[in-house]
C-alpha angles and dihedrals in degrees: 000000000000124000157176119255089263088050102047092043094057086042083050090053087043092061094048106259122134129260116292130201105197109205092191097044109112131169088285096059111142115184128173116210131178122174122197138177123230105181098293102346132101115219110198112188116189139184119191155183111239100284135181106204143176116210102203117220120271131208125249098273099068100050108074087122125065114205128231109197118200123185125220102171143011125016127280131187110210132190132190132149102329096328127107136183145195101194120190121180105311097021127130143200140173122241126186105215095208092061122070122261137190121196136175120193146164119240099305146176119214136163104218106202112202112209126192103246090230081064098069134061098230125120119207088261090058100046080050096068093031097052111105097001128135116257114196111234097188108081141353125035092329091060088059090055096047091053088045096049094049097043098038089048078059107037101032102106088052086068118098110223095258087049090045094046091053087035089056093050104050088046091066095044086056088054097044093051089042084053098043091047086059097051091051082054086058112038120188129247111244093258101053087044087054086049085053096049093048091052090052086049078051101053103041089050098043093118086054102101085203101065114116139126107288083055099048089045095048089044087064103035093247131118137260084246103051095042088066095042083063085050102047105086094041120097084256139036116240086266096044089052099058090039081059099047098043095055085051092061101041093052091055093052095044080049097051105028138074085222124121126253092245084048097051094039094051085048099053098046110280116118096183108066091195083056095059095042090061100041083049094049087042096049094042114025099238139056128282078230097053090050091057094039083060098033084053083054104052083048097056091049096051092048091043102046106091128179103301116214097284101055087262134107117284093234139008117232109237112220 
């Protein structure tokens, strides 16, 4: 379909991206946009004015996909965590739609693949060092995504379920081995592949309300000391980083469960419930409580609208 700013940006949210501010959109903005479903892929295809945008951070919760953008036409600069890209036709680049982005480009046309996390083989360290970097679409396994991106954005309603299910997952095999490729073009130093291998401690011991600094460091014969030296050039220290992980968690879980806050905070690590209260209200701006109480209430509408008169649905949730 083609839109107005206000149109495409409501088609954008739709397909799950996050929210965009366009510094160049004015009253003449003209954008296309076609979403398709490939198994359990999203193909976004887009077609824009030249636009200059900010994608704001989103919580935990509304990043179970990772995006693949491929460009087709035009060029786009394109900027995430410490990664930055200069992306020409065939081109691709991660993008992690929970961190914030920036990106300028001309009139362009791109096919954005959203891909569930649990698809591909790519730990958060990883993503750290892929989000926002250039992947060549010329030749090797990044050529073949870029095909497949494009072709399969065109072709995908013509798949029968069984087709769409192995295309897909080809399709993310194909991803996996293109990212992976890149990470072996830019190994890292041995410090920055001992940091990776203490995130991945971190995140797999997240629940294990004894994990801190003297036992990670103990876990891989370093010191205290140098554990935080790893730690010093990166956005937070090795305490801040479990705190934060751990709230992630638990949000997603307050968000999706009928469990109580006390239940989902014991089981991710924090011991003082009032603690936690607090860090939660602090980090997010409003109370773990408060999450559930809404959460309880989206539930009970959903259960309680019924087919109105018309075949349709009684009442329309307001975002």
């Amino acid at each position: 379909m083609i839109g107005n700013l206000e149109t495409f940006q409501h088609e954008l949210a739709a397909s799950g991206f996050p929210p965009l501010v366009n510094k160049l959109a004015g009253a003449g903005f003209r954008g296309r946009i076609a979403t398709r479903t490939l198994g359990p892929l999203r193909l976004v295809s887009l077609d824009t004015p030249a636009s200059a945008c900010t994608g704001r951070a989103r919580d935990a919760t509304g990043g179970e996909n990772l995006a693949i953008k491929v460009m087709t036409r035009g060029r786009t600069r394109i900027e995430q965590g410490r990664g930055e890209a200069e992306l020409g036709p065939a081109d691709l680049v991660l993008l992690d739609p929970t961190r914030t982005f920036r990106f300028e480009s001309t009139a362009a046309a791109h096919v954005t693949i959203l891909v569930p996390r649990r698809e591909l083989r790519i730990r958060p360290a990883q993503i750290d060092r892929l989000a926002g970097v250039r992947i060549d679409g010329s030749h090797g396994p990044g050529a073949l995504v870029s095909v497949l991106a494009r072709e399969s954005a065109r072709s995908a309603t013509e798949f029968r379920e069984t087709e769409a299910l192995r295309s897909a997952a080809a399709v993310v095999e194909l991803i996996s081995v293109a990212l992976e490729a890149r990470l072996g073009d830019d190994r890292p130093a041995p410090d920055e592949g001992l940091r990776d291998r203490i995130t991945g401690y971190i995140e797999a011991r997240l629940a294990d309300p004894e994990l801190s600094p003297p036992g990670i460091a103990a876990a891989h014969h370093i010191s205290v000391r140098r554990l935080h030296k790893l730690f010093e050039d990166q956005p937070l220290t090795v305490a801040a980083l479990i705190r934060r992980r751990r709230l992630e968690r638990c949000r997603a879980e307050l968000a999706g469960s009928g469990r109580t806050v006390t239940a989902v905070a014991a089981r991710w690590g924090f011991s003082d419930p009032t603690h936690f209260s607090k860090l939660f209200k602090a980090t997010y701006g409003y109370t773990a409580r408060a999450l559930v109480t809404s959460n309880r209430a989206r539930t009970t509408w959903t259960r309680t609208a019924g087919p109105g008169k018309d075949g349709g649905v009684q009442g329309r949730q307001q975002n």
